[in-house]
Kinemage of the C-alpha trace (Angstrom):
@kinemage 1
@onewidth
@group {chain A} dominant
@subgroup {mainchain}
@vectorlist {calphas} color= white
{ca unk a 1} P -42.032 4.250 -12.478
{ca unk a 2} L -45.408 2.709 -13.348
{ca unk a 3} L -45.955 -0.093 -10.516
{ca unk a 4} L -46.615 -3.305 -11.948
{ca unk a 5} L -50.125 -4.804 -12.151
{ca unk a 6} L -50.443 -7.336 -9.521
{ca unk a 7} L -53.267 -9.776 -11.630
{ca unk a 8} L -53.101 -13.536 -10.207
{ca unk a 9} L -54.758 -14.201 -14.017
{ca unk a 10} L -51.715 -13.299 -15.577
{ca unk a 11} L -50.255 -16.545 -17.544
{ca unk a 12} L -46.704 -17.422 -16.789
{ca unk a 13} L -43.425 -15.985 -17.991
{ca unk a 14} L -41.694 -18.956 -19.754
{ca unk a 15} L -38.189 -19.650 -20.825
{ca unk a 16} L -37.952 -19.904 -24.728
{ca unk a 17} L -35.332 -22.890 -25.045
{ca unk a 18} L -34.094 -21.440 -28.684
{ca unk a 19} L -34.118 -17.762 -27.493
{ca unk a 20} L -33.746 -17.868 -23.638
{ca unk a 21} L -35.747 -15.216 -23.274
{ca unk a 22} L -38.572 -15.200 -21.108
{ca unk a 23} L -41.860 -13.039 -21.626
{ca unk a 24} L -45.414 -13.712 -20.659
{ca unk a 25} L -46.910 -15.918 -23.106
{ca unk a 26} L -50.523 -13.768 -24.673
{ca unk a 27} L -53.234 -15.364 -26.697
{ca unk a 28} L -53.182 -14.137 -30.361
{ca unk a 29} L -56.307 -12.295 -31.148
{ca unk a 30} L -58.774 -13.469 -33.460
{ca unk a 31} L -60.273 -9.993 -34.262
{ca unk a 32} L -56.782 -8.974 -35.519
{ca unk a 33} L -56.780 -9.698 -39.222
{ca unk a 34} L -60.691 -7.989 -39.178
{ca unk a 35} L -58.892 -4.546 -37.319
{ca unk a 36} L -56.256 -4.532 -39.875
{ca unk a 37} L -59.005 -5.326 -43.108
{ca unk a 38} L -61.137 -2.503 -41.291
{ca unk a 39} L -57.996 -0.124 -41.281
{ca unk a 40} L -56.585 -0.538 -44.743
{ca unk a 41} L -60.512 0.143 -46.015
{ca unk a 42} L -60.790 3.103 -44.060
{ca unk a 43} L -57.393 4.628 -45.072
{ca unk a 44} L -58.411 3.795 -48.789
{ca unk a 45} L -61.366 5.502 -48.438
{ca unk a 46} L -60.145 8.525 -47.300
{ca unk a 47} L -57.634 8.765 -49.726
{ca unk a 48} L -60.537 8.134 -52.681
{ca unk a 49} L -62.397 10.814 -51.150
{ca unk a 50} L -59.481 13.432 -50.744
{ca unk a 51} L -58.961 12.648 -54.781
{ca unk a 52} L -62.617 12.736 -55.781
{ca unk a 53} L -62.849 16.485 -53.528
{ca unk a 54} L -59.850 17.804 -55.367
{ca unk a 55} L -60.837 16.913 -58.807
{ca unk a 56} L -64.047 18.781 -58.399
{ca unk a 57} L -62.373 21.895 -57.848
{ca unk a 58} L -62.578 25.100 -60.146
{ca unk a 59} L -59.188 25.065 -62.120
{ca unk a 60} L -59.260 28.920 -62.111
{ca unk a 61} L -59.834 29.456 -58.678
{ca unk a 62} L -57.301 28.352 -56.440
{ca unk a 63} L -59.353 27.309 -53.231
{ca unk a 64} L -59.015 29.632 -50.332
{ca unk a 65} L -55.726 29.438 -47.899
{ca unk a 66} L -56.950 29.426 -44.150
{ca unk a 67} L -55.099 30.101 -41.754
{ca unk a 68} L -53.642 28.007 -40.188
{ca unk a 69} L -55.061 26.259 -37.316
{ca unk a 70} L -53.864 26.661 -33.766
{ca unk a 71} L -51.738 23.713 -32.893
{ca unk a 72} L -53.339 21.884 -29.466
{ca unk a 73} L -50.980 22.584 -26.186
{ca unk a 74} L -49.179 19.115 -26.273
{ca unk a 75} L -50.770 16.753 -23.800
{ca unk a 76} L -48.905 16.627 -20.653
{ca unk a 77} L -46.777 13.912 -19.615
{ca unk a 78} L -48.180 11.161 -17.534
{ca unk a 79} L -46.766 11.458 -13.953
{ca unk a 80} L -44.957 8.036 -13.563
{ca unk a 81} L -45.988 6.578 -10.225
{ca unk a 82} L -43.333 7.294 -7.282
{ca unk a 83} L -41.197 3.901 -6.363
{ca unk a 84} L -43.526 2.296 -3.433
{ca unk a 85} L -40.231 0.747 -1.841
{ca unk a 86} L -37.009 2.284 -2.700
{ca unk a 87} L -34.022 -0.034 -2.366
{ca unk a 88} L -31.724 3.068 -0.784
{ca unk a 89} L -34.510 2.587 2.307
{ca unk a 90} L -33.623 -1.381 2.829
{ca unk a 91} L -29.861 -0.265 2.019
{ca unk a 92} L -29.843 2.448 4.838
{ca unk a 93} L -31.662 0.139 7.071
{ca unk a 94} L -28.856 -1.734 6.994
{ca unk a 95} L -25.884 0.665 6.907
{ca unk a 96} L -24.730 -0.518 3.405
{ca unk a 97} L -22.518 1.961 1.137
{ca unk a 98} L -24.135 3.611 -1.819
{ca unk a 99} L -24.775 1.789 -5.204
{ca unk a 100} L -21.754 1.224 -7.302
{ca unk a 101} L -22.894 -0.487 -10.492
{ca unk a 102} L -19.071 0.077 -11.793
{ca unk a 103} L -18.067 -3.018 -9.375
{ca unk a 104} L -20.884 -5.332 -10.546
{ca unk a 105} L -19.709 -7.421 -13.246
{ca unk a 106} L -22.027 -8.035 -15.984
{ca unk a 107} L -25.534 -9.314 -15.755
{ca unk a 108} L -23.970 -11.991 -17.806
{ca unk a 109} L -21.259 -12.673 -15.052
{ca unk a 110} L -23.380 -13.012 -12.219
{ca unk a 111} L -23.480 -16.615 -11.510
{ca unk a 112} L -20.261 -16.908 -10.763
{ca unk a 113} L -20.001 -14.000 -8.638
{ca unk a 114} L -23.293 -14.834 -6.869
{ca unk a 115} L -22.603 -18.234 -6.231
{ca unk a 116} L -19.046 -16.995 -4.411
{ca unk a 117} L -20.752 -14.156 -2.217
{ca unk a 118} L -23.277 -17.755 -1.213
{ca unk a 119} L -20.077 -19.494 -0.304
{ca unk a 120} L -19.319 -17.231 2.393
{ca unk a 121} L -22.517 -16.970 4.300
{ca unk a 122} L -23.148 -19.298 7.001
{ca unk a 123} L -26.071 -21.515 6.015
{ca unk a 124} L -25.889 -21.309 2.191
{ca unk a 125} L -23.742 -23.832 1.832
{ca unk a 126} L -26.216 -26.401 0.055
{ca unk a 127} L -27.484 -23.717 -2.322
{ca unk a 128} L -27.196 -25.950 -5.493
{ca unk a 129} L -28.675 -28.576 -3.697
{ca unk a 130} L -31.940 -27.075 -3.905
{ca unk a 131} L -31.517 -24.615 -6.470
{ca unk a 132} L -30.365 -24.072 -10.347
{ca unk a 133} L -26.643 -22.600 -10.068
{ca unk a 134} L -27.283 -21.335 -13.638
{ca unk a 135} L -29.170 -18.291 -14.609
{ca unk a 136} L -29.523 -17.412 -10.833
{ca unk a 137} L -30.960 -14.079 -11.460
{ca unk a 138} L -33.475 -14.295 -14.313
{ca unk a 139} L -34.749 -17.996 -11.884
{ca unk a 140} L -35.262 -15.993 -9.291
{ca unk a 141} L -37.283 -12.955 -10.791
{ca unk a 142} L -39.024 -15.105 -12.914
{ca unk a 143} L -39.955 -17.166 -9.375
{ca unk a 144} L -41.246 -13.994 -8.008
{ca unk a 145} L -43.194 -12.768 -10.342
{ca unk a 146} L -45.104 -15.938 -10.807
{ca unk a 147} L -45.775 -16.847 -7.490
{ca unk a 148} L -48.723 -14.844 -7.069
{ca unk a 149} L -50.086 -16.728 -10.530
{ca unk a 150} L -52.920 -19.682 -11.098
{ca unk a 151} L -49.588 -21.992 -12.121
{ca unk a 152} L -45.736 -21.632 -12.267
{ca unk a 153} L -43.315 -23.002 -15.366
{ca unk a 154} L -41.152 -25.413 -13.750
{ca unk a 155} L -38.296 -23.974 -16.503
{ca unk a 156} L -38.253 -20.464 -14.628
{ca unk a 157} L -38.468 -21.422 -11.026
{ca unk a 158} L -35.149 -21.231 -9.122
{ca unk a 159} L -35.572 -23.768 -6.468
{ca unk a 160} L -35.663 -27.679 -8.452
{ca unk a 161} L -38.367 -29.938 -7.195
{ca unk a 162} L -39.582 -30.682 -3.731
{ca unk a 163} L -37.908 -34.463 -4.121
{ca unk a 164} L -40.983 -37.579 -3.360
{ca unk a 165} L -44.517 -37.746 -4.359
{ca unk a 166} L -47.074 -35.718 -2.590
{ca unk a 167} L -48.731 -37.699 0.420
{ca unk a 168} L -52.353 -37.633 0.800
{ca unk a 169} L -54.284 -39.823 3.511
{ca unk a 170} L -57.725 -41.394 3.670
{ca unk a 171} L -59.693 -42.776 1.307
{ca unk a 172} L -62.055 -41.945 -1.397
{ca unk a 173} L -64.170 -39.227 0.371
{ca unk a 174} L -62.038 -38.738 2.954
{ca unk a 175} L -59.421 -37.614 1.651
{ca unk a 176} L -56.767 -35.037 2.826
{ca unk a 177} L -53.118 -33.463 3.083
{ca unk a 178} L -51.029 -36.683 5.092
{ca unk a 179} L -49.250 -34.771 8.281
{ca unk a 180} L -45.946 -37.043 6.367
{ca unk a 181} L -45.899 -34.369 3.546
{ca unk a 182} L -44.877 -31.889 5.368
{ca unk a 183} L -41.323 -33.471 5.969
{ca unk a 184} L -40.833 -33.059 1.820
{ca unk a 185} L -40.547 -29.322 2.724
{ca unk a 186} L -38.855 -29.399 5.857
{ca unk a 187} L -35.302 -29.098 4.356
{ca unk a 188} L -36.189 -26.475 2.147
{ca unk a 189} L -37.635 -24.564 5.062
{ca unk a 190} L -34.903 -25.233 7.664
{ca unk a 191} L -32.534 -23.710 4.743
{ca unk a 192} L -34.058 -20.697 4.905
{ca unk a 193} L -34.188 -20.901 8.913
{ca unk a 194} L -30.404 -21.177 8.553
{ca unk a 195} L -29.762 -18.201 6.280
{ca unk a 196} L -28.833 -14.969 8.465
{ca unk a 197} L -31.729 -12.633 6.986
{ca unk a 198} L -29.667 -9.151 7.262
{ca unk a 199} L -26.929 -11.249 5.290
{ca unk a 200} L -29.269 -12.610 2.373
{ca unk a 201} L -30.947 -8.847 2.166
{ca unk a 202} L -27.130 -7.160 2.188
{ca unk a 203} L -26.396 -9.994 -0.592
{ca unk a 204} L -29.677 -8.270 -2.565
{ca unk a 205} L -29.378 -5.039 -2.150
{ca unk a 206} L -25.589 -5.213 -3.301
{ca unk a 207} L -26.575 -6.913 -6.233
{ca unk a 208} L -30.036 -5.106 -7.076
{ca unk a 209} L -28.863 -3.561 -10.281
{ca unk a 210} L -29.031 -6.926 -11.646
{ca unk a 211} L -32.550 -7.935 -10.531
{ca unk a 212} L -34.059 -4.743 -11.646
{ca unk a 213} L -32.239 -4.839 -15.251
{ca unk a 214} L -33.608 -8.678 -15.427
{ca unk a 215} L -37.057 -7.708 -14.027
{ca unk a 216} L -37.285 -5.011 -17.029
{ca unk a 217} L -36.013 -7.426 -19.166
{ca unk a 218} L -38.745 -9.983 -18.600
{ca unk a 219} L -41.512 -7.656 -20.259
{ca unk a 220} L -41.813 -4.853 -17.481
{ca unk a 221} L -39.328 -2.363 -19.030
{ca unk a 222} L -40.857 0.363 -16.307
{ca unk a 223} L -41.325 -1.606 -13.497
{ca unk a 224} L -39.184 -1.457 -10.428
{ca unk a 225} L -38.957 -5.311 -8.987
{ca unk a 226} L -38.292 -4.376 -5.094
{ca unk a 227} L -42.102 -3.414 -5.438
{ca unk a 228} L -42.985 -6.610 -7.059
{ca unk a 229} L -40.915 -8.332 -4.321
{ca unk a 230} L -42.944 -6.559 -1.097
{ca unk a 231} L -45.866 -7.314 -3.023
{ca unk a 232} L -45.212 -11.184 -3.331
{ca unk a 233} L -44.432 -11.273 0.252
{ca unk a 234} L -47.889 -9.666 1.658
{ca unk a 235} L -49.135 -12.312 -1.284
{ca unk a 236} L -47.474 -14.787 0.659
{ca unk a 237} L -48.340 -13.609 3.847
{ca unk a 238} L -52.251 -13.577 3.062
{ca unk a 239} L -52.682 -17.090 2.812
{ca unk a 240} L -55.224 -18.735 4.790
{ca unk a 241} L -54.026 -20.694 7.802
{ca unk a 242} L -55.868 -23.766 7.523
{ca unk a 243} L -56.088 -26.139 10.491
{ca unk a 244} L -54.765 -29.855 9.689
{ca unk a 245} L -56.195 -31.867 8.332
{ca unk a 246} L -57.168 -29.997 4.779
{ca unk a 247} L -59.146 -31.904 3.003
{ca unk a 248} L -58.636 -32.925 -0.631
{ca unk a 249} L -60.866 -34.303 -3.429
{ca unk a 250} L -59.350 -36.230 -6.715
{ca unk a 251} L -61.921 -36.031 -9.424
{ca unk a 252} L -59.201 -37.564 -12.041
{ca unk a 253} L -55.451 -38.258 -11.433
{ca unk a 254} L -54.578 -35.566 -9.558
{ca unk a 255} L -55.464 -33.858 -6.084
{ca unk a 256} L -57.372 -30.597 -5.588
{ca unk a 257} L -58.622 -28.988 -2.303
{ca unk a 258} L -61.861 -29.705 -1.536
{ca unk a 259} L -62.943 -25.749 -0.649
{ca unk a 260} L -63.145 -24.417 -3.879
{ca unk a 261} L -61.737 -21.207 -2.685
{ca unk a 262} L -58.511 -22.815 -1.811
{ca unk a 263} L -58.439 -24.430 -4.915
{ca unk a 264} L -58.522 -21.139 -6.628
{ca unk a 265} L -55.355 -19.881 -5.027
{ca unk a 266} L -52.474 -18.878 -6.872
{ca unk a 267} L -49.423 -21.724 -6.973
{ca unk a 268} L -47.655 -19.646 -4.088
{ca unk a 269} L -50.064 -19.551 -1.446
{ca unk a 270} L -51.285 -23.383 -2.327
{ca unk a 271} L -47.516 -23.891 -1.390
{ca unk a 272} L -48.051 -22.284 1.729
{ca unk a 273} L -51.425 -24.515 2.736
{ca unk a 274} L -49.116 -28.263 1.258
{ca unk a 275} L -46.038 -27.729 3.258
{ca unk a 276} L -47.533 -27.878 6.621
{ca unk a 277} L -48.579 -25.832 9.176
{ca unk a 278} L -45.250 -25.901 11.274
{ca unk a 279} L -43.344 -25.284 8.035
{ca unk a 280} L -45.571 -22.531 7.104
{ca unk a 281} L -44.762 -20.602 10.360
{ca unk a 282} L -41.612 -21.041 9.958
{ca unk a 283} L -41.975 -19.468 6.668
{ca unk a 284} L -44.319 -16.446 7.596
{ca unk a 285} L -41.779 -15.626 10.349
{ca unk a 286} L -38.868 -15.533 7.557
{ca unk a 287} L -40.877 -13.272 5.341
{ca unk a 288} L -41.509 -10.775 7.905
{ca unk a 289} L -38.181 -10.984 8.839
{ca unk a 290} L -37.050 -9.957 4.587
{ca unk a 291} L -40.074 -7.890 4.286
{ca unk a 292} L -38.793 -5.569 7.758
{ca unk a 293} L -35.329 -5.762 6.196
{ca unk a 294} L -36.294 -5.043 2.804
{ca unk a 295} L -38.095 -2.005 3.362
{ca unk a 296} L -35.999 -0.703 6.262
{ca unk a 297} L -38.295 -1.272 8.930
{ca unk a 298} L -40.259 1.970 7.371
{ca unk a 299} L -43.480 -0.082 6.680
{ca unk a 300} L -45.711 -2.234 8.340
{ca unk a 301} L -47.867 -5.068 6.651
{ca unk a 302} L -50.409 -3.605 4.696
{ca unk a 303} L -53.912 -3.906 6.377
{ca unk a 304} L -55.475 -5.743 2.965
{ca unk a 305} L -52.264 -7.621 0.913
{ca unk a 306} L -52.802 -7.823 -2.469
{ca unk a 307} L -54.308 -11.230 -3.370
């Protein structure tokens, strides 16, 4: 399957509130009606000079039949690229059984089903305190796969929002991130600390028929989302660890890093450098942890993540 194009430029996928379907949103092109004018001319064209050549034709002499041509050898079939990270390698890894989509209810059924298999892991237990219990699924591909973008739609992401208003200390031109942000996060990231990894991956992998069908569903009908997901992670992972303080300007209302090259980070990684740098160990550790899991324990970070 063709891998999908990891491009930070990307805009968001967004959830249509009338449809509830989510796609990425694409600038309509102003050169279209002028390719379509240009088309329809040509085509006329041709067709007036196909008439005009056949009406000049001797009536008594029927023009000459050639043989006919060769037909071209039919242009081979792309080779699809092979899977980068299978899903049978983090489901061996851990022992699990084969893939039985018979047992999965429908994608349409998951919620309820997901939201039991939570119940019973240790740690999970305040799941719909900090995420959506609806829509589980499509959330948390759509999360994903905008991570590694300039902005997220709040209406895709899975987790709700970090509860308070960002701290920032100093004054003007000395501004930075307050060392009291970081407990915002702290929650969030000891809920993940809780979360047995091998249990959460075991929860994925039994349920991975749904995330790929979703993740082909949301505009990448040959993409395989495991590979998106290792991808996100080395995304992730290749933030810049920033010593405290980091500072901030505020040109307007809101803050931006000062170093324009952190302000030019996608949302993820920017959510790496705001939660702290305790909280963003904590994190990297956890993602290692999934990302060993997830490809089972075949593959090592890659020496230049995707950015």
């Amino acid at each position: 399957m063709p891998e999908t194009p990891f491009d930070p430029n990307l805009p968001p996928m967004i959830l249509d509130d009338a449809s509830r379907d989510a796609r990425p949103l694409r600038a309509r092109s102003s050169s279209a009606p002028w390719i379509a004018g240009i088309a329809a001319i040509a085509a006329l064209v041709a067709l007036a000079a196909a008439y005009w050549w056949w009406q000049r034709q001797p009536v008594s002499t029927p023009p000459a039949v050639s043989p006919p041509a060769a037909e071209a050898p039919p242009a081979p079939a792309q080779a699809e690229p092979a899977i980068r990270h299978p899903i049978d390698d983090a489901r061996a890894g851990l022992g699990a059984p084969g893939e039985d989509r018979d047992r999965l209810p429908a994608l349409g059924d998951s919620d309820a089903a997901i939201r039991a298999a939570l119940a019973g892991i240790p740690g999970a237990g305040e799941f719909e305190r900090f995420f959506y219990p609806q829509e589980i699924v499509r959330r948390l591909v759509a999360t994903v796969d905008n991570l590694p973008r300039r902005s997220v739609a709040t209406q895709v992401m899975a987790a709700k929002p970090v509860p308070g208003a960002f701290v920032a200390a100093g004054s003007d031109g000395n501004l930075a991130i307050s060392a009291d942000n970081a407990a915002r996060y702290a929650p969030y990231v000891r809920l993940a600390h809780a979360v047995d990894s091998k249990t959460l991956v075991a929860l994925y992998v039994g349920f991975y028929p749904w995330f790929q069908q979703t993740y082909q569903d949301l505009s990448y009908p040959s993409g395989y989302f495991n590979d998106r997901l290792i991808d996100v992670i080395d995304h992730l992972l290749a933030a810049p660890e920033v010593p405290a303080p980091i500072a901030l300007v505020q040109p307007h209302v809101l803050y931006q890093f000062a170093d324009p090259d952190l302000e030019a980070r996608s949302a993820g990684q920017k959510i790496m450098l705001r939660m702290g740098t305790n909280n963003a160990a904590q994190v990297r550790a956890k993602l290692r942890e999934l990302r060993r899991l997830l490809t089972g324990a075949k593959s090592d970070l890659p020496t230049n993540p995707p950015g």
